[in-house]
C-alpha positions as CSV (number, residue, x, y, z in Angstrom):
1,X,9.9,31.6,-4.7
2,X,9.8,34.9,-6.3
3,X,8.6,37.9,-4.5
4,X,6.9,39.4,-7.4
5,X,4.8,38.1,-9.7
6,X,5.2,38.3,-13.6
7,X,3.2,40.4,-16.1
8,X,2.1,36.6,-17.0
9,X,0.8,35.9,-13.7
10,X,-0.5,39.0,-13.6
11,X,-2.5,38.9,-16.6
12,X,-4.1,35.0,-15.8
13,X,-4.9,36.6,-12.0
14,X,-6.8,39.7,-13.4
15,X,-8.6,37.1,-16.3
16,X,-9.5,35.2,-13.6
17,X,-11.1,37.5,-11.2
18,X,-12.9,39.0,-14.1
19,X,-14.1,35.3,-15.3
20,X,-15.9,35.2,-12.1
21,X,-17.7,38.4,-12.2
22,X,-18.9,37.6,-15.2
23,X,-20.0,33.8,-13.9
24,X,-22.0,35.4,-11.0
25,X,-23.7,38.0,-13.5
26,X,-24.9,35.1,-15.3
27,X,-26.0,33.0,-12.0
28,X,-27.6,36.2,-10.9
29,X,-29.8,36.9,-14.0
30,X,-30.4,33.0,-14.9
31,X,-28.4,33.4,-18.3
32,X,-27.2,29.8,-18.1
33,X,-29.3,28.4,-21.7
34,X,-27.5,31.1,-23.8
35,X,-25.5,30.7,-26.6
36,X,-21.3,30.7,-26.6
37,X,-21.4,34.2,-29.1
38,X,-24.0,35.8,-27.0
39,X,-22.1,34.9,-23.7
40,X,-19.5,37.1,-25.6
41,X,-21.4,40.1,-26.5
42,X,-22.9,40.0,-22.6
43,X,-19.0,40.1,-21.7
44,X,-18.4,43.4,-24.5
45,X,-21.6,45.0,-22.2
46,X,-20.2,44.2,-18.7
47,X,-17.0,46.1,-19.9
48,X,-18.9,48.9,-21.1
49,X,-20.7,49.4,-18.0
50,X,-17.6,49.5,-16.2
51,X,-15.5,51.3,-18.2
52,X,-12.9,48.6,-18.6
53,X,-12.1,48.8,-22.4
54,X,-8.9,50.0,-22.7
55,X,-9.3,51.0,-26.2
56,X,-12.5,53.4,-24.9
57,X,-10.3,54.6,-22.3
58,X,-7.3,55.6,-24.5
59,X,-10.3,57.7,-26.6
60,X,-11.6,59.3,-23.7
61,X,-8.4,60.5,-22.7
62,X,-7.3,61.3,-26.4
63,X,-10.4,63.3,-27.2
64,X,-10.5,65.3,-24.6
65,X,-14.2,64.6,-23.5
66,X,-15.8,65.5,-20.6
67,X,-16.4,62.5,-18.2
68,X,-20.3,62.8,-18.2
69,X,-20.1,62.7,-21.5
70,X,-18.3,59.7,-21.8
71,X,-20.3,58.0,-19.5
72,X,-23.2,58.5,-21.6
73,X,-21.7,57.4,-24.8
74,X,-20.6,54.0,-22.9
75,X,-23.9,53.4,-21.4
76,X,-25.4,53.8,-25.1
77,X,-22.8,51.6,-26.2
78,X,-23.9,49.4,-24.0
79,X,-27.2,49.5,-24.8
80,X,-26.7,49.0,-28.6
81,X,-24.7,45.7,-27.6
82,X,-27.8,44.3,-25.6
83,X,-29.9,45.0,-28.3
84,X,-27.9,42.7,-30.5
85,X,-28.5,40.1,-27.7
86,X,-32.3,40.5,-27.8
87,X,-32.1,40.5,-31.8
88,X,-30.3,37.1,-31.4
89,X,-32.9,35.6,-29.0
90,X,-35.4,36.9,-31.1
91,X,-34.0,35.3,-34.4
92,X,-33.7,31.9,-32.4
93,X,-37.4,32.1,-31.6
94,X,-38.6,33.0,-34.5
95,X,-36.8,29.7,-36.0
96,X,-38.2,27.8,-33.0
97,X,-41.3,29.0,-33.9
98,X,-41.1,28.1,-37.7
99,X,-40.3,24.4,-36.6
100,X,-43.1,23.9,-34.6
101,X,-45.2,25.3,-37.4
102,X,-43.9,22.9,-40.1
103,X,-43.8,20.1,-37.2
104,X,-47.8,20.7,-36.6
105,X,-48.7,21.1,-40.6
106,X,-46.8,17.5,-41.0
107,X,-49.4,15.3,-38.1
């Protein structure tokens, strides 16, 4: 039995515990009938809201930016992802909409 764990282990621990985060977001604001893709872009916002995107991080520190100010660029971030969510739900019921429609003109 080793003492430490790998970066492997590591790595499948921290997925994990951020797998269920995300599963008791969705529990907690009844997201269960969505889509796989959008289930991914609801994933990019949690990260944004918590600042957990490396790649933003490494900016941040690059650029110098004040901290208020990067807070407010990753909430708007954040914002610009959920609005592709809504467009999504939107398109979907539009083309729920459009079959009904066709299914009402044809009885």
């Amino acid at each position: 039995m080793a003492l430490f764990a790998t970066a492997e282990e590591k790595e499948k621990k921290k997925a994990k515990k951020k797998e269920q985060k995300f599963n008791q977001l969705v529990e907690r604001y009844h997201l269960t009938d969505m889509d796989y893709e959008d289930y991914e872009l609801i994933k990019n916002v949690c990260d944004n809201m918590t600042g957990t995107t490396l790649m933003e991080l490494g900016v941040a520190l690059s650029l110098s930016t004040k901290a208020e100010d990067q807070i407010k660029i990753d909430r708007l971030a954040s914002l610009q992802e959920q609005n592709w969510i809504i467009i999504n739900q939107l398109g979907r019921l539009n083309k729920n909409i459009k079959e009904l429609i066709e299914l009402n003109k044809k009885q």
